[in-house]
C-alpha positions in Angstrom: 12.4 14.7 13.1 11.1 11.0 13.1 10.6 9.3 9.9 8.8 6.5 9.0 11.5 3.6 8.3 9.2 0.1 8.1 5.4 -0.4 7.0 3.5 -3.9 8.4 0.3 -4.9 5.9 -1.9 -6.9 8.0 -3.6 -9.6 6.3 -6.6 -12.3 6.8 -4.7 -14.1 3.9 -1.4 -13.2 3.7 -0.8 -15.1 0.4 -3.6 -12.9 -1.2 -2.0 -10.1 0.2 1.0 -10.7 -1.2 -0.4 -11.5 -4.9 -2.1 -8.5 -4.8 1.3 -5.9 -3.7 3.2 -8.0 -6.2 0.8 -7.6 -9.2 0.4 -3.9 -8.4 3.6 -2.5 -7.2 5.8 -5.7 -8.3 7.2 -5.4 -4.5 9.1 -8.5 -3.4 7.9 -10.9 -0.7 10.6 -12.9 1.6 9.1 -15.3 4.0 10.7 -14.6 7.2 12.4 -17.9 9.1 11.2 -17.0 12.7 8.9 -18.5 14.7 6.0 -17.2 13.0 4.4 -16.4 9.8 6.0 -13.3 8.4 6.9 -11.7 4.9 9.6 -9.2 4.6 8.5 -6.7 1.5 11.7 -5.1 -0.4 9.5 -1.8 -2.3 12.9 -0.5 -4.2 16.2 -0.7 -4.3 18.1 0.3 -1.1 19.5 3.4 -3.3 16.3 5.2 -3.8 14.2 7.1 -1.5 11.5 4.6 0.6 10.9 2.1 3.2 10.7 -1.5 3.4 8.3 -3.4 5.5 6.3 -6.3 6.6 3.8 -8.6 6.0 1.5 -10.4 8.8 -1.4 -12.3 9.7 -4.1 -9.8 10.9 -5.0 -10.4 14.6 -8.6 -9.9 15.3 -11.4 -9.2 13.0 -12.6 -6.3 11.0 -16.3 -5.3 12.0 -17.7 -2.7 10.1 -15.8 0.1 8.4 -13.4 0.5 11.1 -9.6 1.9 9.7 -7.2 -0.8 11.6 -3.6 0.3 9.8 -1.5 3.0 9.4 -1.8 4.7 5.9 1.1 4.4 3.8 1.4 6.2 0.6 3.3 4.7 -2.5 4.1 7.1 -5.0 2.9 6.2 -8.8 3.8 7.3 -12.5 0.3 7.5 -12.8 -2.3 7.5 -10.0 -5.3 6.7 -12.4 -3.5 3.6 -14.2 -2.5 2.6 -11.0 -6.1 2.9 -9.3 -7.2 0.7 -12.2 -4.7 -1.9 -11.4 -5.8 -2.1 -8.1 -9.6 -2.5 -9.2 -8.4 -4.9 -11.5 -6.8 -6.9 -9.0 -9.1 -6.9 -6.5 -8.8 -3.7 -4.8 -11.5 -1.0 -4.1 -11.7 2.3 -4.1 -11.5 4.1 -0.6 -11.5 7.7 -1.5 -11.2 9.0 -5.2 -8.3 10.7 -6.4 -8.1 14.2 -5.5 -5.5 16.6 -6.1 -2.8 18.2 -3.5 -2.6 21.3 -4.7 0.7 22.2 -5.6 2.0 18.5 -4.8 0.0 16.0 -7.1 -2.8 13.6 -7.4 -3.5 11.3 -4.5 -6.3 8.8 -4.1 -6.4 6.1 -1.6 -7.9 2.6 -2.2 -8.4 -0.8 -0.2 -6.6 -3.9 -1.1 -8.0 -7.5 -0.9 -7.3 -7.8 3.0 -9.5 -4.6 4.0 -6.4 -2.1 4.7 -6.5 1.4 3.3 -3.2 2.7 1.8 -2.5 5.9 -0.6 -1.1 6.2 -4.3 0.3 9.7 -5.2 1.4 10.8 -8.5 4.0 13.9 -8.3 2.3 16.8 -10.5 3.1 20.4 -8.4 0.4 21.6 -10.9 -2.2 19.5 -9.3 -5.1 21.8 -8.4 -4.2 25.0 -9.6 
């Protein structure tokens, strides 16, 4: 099987970007010393289940209500607090939370750079 091991955000201001993960999910951002601009995002302690990832400039523009990202889903205590948060800090909603039955609540929002990405809450009485 092939698992997903690192996530890239891409941002049209990275610094937003990383204000925004920070305040939510209080991820950690490392400025990279390469030869370009890059972030390296720590999301838990290398212990615990998850992935680390990146941060970038975005290449190109959005136009219209194209998806350009691959979704990533962050698992929550609380999937409406944390859909709040994201309101709060500048975030939108993408698609409301929903249950998976049997799994738990999931909802997916936008952050301040445009990219979609998922929250899920662990309830396995979630729709039933």
């Amino acid at each position: 099987m092939n698992r997903v091991i690192h996530f890239e955000i891409h941002a049209d201001n990275p610094e937003r970007a990383v204000t925004f993960y920070t305040d939510l999910f209080g991820w950690k951002f490392d400025k990279w010393d390469g030869p370009m601009p890059y972030w390296l995002v720590t999301t838990g302690p290398d212990g615990e289940p998850g992935i680390n990832g990146g941060l970038m400039p975005r290449k190109g523009k959005q136009e219209g209500d194209i998806i350009m990202a691959y979704v990533c889903t962050v698992q929550v205590a609380n999937v409406d607090e944390s859909i709040a948060k994201a309101l709060s800090s500048g975030g939108q909603t993408a698609l409301p939370k929903m249950p998976v039955p049997g799994v738990g609540w999931l909802a997916y929002c936008k952050d301040t750079e445009g990219n979609i990405f998922g929250m899920m809450q662990n309830d396995k009485n979630a729709g039933m």
